[in-house]
C-alpha positions, -999 to +999 in steps of 0.1 A: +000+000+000+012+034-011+022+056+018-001+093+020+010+123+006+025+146+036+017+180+029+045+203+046+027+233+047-011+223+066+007+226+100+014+264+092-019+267+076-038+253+106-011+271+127-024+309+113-057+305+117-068+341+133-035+357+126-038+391+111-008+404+100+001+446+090+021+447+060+036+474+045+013+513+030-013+499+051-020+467+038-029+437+058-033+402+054-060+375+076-061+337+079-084+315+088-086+278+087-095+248+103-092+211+095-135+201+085-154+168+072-139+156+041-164+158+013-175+167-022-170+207-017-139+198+003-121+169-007-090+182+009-107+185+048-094+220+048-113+249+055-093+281+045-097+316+042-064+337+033-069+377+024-047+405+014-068+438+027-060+476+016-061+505+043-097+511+033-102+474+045-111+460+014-108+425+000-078+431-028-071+391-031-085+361-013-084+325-016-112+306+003-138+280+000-167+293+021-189+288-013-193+274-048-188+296-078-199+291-110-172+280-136-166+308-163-190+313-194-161+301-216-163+267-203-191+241-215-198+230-178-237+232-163-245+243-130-211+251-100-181+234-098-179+209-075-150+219-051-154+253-035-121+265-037-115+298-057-099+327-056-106+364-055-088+392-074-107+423-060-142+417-076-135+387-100-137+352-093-119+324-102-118+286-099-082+275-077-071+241-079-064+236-045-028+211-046-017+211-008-017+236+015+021+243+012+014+255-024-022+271-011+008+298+009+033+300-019+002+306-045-011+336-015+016+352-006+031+356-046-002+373-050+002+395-023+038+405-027+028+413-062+006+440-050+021+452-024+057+455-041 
């Protein structure tokens, strides 16, 4: 039997859950998660919500799974994807493919320091 996939990074994630941290020009960044119930919306038993916040306190870039989205026009799929995860870039939506939670951070915080640099 094939040993599980360790992901090195859900530790931290579950680790800054609450943490709010004040970045630079008055940005600021919050996490949430908490391990949940594996099941079709979450596969990955993770439930996650990472944001990068300007000084007026709103949303610039989040990724989260609170909710289903439904998949962009382009595609030829019915109805909302099946996995929640997604990500925010100020006021459009987009489908994430959530990998592990390591690459969940990486993924989060390249967004971030591409706004904030």
């Amino acid at each position: 039997m094939a040993k599980p996939k360790i992901d090195s990074g859900l530790e931290t994630l579950l680790q800054l859950d609450g943490e709010v941290f004040p970045m630079d020009n008055g940005y600021w960044v919050k996490f949430k998660a908490h391990s949940t119930a594996v099941n079709v919306h979450i596969p990955h038993g993770i439930r996650y919500s990472l944001t990068l916040h300007d000084r007026y306190n709103r949303r610039i870039v989040g990724y989260d799974n609170a909710h289903g989205i439904k998949p962009p026009k382009k595609k030829k799929f019915s109805g909302v994807r099946k996995t929640w995860d997604h990500r925010h870039q100020e006021s459009v939506v987009r489908p994430y493919e959530f990998e592990s939670a390591y690459q969940l951070l990486e993924d989060f915080w390249n967004d971030v320091n591409a706004v904030i640099d």
